[in-house]
N, CA, C and O atoms as a printed pandas DataFrame, in Angstrom:
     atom_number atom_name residue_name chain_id  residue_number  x_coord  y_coord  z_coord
0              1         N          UNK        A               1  110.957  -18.517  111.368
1              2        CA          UNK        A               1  112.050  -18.257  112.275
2              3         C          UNK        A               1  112.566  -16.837  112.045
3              4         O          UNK        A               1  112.874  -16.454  110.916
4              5         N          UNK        A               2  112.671  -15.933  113.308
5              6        CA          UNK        A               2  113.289  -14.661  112.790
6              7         C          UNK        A               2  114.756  -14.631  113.482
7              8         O          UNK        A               2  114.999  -15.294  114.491
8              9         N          UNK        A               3  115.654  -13.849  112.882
9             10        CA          UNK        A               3  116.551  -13.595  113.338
10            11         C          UNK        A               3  116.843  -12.156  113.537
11            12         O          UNK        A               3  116.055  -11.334  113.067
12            13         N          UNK        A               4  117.990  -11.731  114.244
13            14        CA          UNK        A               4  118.429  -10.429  114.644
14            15         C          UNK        A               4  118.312   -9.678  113.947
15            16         O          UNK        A               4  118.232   -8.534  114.395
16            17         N          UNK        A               5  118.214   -9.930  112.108
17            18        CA          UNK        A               5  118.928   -9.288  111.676
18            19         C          UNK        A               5  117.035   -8.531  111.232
19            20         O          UNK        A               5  116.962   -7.510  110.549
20            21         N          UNK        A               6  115.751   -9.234  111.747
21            22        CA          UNK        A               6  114.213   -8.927  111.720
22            23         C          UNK        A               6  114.266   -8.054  112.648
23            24         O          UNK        A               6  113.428   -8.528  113.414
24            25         N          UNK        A               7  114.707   -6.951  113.235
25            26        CA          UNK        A               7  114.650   -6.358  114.807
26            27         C          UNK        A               7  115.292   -5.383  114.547
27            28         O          UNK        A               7  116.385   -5.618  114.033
28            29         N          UNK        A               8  114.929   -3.942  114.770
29            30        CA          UNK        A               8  115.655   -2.891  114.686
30            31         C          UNK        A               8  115.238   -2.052  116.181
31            32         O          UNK        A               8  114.046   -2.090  116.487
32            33         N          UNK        A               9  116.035   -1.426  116.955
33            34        CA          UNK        A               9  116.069   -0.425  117.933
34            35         C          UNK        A               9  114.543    0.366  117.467
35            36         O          UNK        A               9  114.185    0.356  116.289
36            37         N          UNK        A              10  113.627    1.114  118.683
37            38        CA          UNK        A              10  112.804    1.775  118.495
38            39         C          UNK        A              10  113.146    2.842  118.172
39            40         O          UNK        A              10  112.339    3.518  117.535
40            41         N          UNK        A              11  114.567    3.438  118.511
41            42        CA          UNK        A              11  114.819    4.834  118.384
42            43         C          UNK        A              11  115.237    5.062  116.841
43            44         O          UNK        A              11  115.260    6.125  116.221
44            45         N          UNK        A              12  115.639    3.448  116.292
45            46        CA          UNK        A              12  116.309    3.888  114.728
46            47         C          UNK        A              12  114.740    3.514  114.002
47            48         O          UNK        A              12  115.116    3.335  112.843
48            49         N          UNK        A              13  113.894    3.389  113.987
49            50        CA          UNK        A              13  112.813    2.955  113.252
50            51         C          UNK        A              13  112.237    3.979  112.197
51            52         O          UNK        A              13  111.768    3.811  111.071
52            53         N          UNK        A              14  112.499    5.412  113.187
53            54        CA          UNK        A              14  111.878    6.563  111.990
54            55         C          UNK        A              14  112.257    6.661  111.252
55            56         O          UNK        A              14  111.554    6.718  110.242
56            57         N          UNK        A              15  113.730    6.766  111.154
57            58        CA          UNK        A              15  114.529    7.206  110.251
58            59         C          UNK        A              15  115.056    5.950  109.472
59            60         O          UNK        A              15  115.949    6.156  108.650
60            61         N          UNK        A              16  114.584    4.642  109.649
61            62        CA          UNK        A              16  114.615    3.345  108.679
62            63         C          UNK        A              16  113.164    3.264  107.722
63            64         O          UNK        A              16  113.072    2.754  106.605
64            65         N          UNK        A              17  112.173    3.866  108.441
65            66        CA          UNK        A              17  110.932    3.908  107.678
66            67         C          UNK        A              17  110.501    5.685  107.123
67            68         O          UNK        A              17  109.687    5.806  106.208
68            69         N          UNK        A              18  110.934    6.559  107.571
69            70        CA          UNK        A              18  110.831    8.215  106.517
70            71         C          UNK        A              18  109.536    8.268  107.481
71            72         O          UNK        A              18  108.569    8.536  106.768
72            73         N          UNK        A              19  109.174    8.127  108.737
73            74        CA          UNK        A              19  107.662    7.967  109.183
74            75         C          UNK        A              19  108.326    8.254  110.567
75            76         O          UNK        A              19  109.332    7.781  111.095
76            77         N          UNK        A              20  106.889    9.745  111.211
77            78        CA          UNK        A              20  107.205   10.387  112.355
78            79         C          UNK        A              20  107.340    9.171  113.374
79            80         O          UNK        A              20  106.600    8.204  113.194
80            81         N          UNK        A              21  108.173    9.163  114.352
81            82        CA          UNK        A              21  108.266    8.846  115.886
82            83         C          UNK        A              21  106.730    7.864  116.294
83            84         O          UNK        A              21  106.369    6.707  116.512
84            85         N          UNK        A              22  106.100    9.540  116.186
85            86        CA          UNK        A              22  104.238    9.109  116.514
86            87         C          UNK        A              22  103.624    8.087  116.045
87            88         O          UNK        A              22  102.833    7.364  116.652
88            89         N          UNK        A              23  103.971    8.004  114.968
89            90        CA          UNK        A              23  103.345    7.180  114.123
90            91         C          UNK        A              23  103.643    5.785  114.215
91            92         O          UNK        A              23  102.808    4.988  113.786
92            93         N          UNK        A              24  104.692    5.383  114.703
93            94        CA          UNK        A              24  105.374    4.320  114.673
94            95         C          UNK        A              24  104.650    3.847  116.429
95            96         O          UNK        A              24  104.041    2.897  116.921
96            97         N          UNK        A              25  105.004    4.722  116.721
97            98        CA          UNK        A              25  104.593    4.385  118.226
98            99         C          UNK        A              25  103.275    3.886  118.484
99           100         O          UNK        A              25  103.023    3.034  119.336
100          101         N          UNK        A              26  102.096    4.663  117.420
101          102        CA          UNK        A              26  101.213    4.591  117.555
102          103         C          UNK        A              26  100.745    2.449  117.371
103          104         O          UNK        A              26  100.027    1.729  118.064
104          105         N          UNK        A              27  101.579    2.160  116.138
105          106        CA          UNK        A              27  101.278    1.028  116.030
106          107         C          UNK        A              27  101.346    0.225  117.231
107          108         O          UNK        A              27  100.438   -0.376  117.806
108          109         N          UNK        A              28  102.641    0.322  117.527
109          110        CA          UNK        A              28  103.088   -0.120  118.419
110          111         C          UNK        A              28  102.175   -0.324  119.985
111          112         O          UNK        A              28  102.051   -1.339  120.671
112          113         N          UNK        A              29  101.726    0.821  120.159
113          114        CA          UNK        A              29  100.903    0.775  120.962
114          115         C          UNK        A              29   99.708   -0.264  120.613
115          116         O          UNK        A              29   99.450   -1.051  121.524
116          117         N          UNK        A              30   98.959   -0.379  119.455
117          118        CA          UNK        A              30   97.756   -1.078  119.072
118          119         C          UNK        A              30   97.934   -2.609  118.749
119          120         O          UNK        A              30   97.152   -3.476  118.359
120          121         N          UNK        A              31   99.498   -2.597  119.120
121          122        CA          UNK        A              31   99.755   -4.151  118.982
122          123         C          UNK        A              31   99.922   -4.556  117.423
123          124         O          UNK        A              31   99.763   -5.712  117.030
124          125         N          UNK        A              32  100.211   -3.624  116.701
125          126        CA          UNK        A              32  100.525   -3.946  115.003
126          127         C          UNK        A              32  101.290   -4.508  114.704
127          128         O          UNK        A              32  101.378   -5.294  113.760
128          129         N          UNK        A              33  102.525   -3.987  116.021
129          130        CA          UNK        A              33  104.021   -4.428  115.774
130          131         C          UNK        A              33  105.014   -4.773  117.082
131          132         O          UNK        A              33  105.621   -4.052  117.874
132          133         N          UNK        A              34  104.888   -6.168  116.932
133          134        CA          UNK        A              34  105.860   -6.434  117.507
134          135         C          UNK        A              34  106.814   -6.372  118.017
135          136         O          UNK        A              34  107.900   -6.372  117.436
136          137         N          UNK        A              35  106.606   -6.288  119.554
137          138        CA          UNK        A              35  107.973   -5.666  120.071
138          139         C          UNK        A              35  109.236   -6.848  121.256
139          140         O          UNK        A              35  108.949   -7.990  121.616
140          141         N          UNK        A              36  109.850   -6.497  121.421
141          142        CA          UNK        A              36  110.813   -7.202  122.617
142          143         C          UNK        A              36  112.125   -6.297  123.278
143          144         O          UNK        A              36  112.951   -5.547  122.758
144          145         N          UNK        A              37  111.886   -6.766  124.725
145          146        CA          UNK        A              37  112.701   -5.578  125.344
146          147         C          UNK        A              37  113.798   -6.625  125.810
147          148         O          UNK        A              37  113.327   -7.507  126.528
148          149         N          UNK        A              38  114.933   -6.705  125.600
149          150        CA          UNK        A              38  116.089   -7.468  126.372
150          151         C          UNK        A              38  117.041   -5.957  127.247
151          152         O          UNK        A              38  117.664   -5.027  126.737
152          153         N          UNK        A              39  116.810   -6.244  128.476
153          154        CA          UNK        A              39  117.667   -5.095  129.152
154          155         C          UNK        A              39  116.529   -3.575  129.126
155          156         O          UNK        A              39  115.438   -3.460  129.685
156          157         N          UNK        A              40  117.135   -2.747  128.426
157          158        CA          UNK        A              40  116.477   -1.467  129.010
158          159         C          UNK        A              40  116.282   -0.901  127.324
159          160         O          UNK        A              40  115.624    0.137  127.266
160          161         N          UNK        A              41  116.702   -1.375  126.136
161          162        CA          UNK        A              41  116.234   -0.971  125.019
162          163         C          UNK        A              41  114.854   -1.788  124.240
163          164         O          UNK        A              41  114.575   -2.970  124.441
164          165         N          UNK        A              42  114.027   -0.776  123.244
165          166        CA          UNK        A              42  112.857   -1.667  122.649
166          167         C          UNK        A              42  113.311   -2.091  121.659
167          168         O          UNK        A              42  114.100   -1.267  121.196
168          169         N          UNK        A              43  113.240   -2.919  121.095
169          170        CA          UNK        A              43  113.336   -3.747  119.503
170          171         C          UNK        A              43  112.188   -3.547  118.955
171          172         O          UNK        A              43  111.222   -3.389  119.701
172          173         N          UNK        A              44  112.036   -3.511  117.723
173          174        CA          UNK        A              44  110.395   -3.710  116.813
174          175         C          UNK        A              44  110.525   -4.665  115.954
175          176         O          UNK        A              44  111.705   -4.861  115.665
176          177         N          UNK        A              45  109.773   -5.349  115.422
177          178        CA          UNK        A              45  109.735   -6.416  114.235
178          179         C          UNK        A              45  110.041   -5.964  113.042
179          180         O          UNK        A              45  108.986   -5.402  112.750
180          181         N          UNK        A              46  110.833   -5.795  112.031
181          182        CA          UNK        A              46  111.207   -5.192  110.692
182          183         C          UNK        A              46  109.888   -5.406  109.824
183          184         O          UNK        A              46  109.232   -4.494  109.321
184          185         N          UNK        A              47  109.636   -6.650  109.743
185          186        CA          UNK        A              47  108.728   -7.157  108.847
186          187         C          UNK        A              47  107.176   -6.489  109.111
187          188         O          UNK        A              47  106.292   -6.324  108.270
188          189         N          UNK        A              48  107.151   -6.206  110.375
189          190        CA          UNK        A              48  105.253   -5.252  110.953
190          191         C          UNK        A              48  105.532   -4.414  110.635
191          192         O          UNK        A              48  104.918   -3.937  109.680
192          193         N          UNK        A              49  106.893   -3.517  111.358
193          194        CA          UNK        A              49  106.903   -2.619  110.491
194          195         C          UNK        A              49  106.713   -1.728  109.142
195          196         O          UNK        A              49  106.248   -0.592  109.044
196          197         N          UNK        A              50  107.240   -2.629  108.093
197          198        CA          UNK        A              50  107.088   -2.541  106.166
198          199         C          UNK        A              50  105.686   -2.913  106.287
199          200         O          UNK        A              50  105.050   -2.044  105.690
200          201         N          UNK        A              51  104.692   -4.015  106.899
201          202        CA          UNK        A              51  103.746   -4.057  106.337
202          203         C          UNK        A              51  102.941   -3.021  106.807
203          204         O          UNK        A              51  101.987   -2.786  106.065
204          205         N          UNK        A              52  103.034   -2.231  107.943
205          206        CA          UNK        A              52  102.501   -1.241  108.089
206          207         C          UNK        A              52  102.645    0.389  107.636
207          208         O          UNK        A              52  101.777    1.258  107.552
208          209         N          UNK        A              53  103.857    0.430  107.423
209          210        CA          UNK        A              53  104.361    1.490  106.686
210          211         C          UNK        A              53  103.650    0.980  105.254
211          212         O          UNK        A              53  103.168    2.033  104.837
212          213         N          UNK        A              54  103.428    0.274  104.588
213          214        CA          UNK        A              54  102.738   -0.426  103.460
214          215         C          UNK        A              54  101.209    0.022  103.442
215          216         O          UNK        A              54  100.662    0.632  102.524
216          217         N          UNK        A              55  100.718   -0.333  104.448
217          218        CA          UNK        A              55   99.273   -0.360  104.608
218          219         C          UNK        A              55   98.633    1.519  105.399
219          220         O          UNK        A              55   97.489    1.974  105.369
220          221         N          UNK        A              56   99.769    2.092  105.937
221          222        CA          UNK        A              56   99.215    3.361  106.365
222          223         C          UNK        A              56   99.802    4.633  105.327
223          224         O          UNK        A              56  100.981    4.957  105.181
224          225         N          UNK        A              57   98.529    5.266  104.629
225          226        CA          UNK        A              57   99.128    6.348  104.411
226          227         C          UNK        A              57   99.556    7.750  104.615
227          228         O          UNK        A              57   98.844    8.514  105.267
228          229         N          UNK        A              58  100.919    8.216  103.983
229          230        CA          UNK        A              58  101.546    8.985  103.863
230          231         C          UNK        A              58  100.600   10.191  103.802
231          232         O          UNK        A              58   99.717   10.233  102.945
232          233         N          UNK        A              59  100.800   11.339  104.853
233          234        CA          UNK        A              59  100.032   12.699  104.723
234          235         C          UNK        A              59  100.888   13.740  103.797
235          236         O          UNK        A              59  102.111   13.780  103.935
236          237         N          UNK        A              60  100.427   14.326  103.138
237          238        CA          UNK        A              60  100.949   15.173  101.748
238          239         C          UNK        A              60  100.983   16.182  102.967
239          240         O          UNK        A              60  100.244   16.358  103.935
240          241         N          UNK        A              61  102.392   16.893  102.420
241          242        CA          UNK        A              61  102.545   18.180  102.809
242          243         C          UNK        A              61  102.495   19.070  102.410
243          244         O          UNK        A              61  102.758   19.138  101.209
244          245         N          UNK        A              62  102.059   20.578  103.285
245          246        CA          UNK        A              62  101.752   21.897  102.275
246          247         C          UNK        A              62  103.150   22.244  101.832
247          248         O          UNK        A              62  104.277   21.912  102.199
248          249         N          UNK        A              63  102.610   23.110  100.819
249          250        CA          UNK        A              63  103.352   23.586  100.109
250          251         C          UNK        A              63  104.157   24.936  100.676
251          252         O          UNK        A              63  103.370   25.854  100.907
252          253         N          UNK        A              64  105.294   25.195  100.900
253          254        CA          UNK        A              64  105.491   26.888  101.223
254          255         C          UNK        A              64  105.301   27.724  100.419
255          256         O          UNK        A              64  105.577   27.574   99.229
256          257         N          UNK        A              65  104.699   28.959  101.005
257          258        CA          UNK        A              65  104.222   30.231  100.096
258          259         C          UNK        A              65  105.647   30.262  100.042
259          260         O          UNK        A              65  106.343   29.876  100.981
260          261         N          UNK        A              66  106.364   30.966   98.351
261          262        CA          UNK        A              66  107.337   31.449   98.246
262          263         C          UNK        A              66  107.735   33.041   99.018
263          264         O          UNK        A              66  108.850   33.539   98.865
């Protein structure tokens, strides 16, 4: 059984998971993660989310020349 509290806005997802926009979307698109639209906003599944943020990795960033 999930409740409300499994469901976060698409727009707050990046910044609940440290993971680009794209990336999130991308799942989303491939059906990773669960979505539901009531009205005119997206919801995502909390729980697809973590397991996918879990299962995809993180790209290392360069370093700046000083």
């Amino acid at each position: 059984m999930t409740t409300s509290q499994d469901w976060v806005m698409a727009k707050d997802a990046p910044e609940l998971l440290a993971r680009p926009k794209s990336t999130i979307y991308k799942w989303v698109e491939s059906g990773q993660v669960r979505t539901f639209r009531p009205l005119h906003e997206k919801w995502l599944f909390i729980p697809d989310l973590r397991r996918m943020d879990r299962a995809t990795p993180r790209r290392r960033r360069a370093k700046q020349a000083a």
